[in-house]
FITIDO-222697 format. One record per residue: residue number from 1; residue in three letters; x, y, z of N, C-alpha, C in turn. Coordinates in steps of 0.001 Angstrom, whole numbers. Atoms other than C-alpha are relative to their C-alpha. Layout:
N
+-----+------+---------+---------+---------+---------+---------+---------+---------+---------+---------+
! seq ! type !     n_x !     n_y !     n_z !    ca_x !    ca_y !    ca_z !     c_x !     c_y !     c_z !
+-----+------+---------+---------+---------+---------+---------+---------+---------+---------+---------+
! NUM !  ALA !       X !       Y !       Z !       X !       Y !       Z !       X !       Y !       Z !
...
+-----+------+---------+---------+---------+---------+---------+---------+---------+---------+---------+
This chain:
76
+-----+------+---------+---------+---------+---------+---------+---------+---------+---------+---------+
! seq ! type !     n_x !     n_y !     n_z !    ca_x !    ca_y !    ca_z !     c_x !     c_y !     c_z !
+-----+------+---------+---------+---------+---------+---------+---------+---------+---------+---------+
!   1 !  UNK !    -575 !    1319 !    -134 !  -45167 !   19625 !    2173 !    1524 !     118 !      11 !
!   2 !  UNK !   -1082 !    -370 !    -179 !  -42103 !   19168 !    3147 !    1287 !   -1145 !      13 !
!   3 !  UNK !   -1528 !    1108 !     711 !  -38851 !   16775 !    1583 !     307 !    -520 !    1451 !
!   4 !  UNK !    -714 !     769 !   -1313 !  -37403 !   14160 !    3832 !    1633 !     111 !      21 !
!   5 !  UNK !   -1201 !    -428 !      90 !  -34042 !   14731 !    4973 !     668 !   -1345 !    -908 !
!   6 !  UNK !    -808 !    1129 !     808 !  -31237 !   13007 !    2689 !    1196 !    -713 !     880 !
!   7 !  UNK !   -1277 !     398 !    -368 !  -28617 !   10785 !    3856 !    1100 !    -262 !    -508 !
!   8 !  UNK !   -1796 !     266 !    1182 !  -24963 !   10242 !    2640 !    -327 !   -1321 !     187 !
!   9 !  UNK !     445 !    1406 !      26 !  -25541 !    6518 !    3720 !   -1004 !    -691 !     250 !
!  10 !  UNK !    1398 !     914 !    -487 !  -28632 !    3914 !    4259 !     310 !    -292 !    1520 !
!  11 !  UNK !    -199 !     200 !   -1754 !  -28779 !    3370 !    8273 !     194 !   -1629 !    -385 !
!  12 !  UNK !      30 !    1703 !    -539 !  -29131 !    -618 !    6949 !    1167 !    -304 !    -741 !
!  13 !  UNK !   -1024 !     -56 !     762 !  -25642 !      -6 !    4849 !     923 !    -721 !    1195 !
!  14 !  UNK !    -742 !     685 !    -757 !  -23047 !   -2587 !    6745 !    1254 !    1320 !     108 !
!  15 !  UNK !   -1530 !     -26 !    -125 !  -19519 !    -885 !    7911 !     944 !    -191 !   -1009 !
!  16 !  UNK !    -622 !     862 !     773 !  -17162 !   -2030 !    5210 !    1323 !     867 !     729 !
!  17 !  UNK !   -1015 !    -198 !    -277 !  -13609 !   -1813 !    6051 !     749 !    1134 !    -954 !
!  18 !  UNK !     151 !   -1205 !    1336 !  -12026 !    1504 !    4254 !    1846 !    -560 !    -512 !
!  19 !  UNK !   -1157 !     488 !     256 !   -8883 !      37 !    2289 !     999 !     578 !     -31 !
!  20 !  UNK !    -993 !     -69 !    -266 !   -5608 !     -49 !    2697 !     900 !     250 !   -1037 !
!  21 !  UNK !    -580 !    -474 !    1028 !   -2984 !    1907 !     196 !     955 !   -1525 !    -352 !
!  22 !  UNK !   -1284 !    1000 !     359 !    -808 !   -1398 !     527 !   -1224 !    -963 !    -576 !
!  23 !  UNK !    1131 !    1051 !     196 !   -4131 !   -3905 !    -263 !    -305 !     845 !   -1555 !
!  24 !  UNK !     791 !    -580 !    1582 !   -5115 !   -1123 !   -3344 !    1351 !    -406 !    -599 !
!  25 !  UNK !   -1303 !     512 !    1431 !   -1124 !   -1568 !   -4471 !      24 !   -1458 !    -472 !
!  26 !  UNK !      58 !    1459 !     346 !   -1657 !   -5381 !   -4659 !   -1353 !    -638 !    -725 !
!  27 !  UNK !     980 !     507 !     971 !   -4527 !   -5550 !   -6063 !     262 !     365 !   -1656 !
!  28 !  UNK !    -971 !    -227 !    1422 !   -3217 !   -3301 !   -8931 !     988 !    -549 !    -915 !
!  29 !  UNK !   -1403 !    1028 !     546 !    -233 !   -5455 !   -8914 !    -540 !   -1317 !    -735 !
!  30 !  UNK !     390 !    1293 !     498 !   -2673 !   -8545 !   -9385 !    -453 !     189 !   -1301 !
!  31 !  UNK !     484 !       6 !    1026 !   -4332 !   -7181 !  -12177 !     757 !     395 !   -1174 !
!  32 !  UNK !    -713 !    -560 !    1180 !   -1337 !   -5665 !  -14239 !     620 !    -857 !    -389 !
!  33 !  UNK !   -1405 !    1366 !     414 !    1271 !   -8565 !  -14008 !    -972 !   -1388 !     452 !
!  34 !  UNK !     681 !     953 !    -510 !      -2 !  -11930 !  -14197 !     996 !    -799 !     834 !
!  35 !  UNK !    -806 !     564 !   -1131 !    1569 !  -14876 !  -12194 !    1564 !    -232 !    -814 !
!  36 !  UNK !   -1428 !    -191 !     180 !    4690 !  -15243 !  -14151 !     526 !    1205 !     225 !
!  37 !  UNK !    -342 !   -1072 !    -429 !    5434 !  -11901 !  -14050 !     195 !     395 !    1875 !
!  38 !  UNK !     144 !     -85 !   -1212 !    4458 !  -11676 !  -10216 !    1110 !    -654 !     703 !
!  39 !  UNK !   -1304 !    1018 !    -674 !    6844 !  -14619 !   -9320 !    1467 !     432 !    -452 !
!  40 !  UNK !   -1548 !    -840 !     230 !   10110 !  -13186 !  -10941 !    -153 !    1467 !     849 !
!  41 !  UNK !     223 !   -1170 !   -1093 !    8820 !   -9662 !   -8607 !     864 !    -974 !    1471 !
!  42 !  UNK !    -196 !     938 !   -1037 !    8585 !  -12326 !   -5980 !     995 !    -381 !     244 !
!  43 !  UNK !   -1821 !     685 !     257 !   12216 !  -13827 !   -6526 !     665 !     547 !      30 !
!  44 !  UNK !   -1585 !    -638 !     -90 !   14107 !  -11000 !   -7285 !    -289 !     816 !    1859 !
!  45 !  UNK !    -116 !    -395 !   -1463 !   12941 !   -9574 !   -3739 !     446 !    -736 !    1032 !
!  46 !  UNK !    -816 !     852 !    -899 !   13797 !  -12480 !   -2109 !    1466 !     -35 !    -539 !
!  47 !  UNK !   -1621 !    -122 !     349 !   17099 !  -12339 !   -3799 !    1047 !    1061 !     890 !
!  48 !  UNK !    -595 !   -1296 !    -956 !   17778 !   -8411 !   -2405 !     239 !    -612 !    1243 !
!  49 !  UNK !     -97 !      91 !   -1872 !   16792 !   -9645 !    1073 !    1182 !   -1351 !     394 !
!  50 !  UNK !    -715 !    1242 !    -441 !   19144 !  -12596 !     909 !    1254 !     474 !     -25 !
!  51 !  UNK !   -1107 !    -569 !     667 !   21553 !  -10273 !    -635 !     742 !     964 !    1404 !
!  52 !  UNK !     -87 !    -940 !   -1110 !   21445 !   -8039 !    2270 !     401 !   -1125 !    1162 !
!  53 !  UNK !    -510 !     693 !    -998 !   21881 !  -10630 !    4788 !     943 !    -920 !    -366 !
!  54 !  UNK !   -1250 !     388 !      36 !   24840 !  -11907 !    3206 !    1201 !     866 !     518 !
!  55 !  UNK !    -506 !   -1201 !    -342 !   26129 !   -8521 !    3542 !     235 !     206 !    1144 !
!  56 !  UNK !    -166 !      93 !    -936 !   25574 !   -8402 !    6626 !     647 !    -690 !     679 !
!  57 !  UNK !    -740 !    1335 !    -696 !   26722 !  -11602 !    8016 !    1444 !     294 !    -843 !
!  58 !  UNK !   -1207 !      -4 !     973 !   30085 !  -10917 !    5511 !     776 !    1229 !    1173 !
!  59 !  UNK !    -290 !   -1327 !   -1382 !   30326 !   -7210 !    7951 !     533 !    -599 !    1113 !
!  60 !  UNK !    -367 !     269 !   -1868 !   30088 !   -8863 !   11436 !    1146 !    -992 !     -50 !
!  61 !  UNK !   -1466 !     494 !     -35 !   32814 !  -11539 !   10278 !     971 !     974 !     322 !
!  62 !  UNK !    -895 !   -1448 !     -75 !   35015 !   -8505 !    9283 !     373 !     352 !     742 !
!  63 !  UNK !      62 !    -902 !    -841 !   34351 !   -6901 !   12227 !    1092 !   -1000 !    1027 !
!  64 !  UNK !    -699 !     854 !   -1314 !   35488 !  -10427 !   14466 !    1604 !     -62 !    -512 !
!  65 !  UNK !   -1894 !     700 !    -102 !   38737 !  -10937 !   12368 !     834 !    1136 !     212 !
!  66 !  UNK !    -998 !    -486 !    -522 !   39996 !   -7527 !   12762 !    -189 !     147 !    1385 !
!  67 !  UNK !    -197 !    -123 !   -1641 !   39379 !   -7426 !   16581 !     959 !   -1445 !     339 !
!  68 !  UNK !   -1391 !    1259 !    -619 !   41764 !  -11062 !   16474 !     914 !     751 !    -540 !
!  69 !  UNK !   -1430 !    -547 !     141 !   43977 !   -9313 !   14721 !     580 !     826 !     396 !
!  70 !  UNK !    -548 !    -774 !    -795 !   44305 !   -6423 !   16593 !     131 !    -402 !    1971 !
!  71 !  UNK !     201 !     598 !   -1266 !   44168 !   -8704 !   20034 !    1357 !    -606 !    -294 !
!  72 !  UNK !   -1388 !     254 !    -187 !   48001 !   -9402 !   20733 !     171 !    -666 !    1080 !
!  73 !  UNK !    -138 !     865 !   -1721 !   48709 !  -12168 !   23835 !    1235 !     365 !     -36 !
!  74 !  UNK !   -1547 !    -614 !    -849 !   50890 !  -10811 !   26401 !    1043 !   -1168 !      92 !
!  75 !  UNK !   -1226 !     744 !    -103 !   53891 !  -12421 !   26929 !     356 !    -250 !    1448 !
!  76 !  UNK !    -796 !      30 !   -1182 !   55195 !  -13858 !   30261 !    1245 !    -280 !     148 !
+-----+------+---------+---------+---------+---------+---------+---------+---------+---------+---------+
């Protein structure tokens, strides 16, 4: 007599989607910090990114006033 072969999965086992390292970090995240904690995360990142595009926008001024100031009208 002779054993039936084994399978690693059931043939009637659905697909499941195989997760995502960014979906396992947020889930981790949900379960370590609750929502206060989460929302000050939440805030100070929006802070950086606001921080950064001040920065930015503060640069490209910069950039326009010394090109007036180095822009001299000719003289006739």
């Amino acid at each position: 007599m002779q054993a039936a072969p084994l399978r690693a999965t059931p043939a009637t086992a659905p697909a499941l989607p195989r997760p995502s390292v960014t979906g396992a970090l947020r889930a981790v995240e949900a379960v370590l910090m609750r929502g206060g904690q989460r929302t000050a995360r939440r805030n100070a990142w929006t802070s950086v990114l606001e921080d950064r595009r001040r920065a930015k926008d503060r640069h490209e001024a910069e950039d326009v006033l010394e090109a007036a100031a180095t822009h001299r009208p000719q003289a006739t």
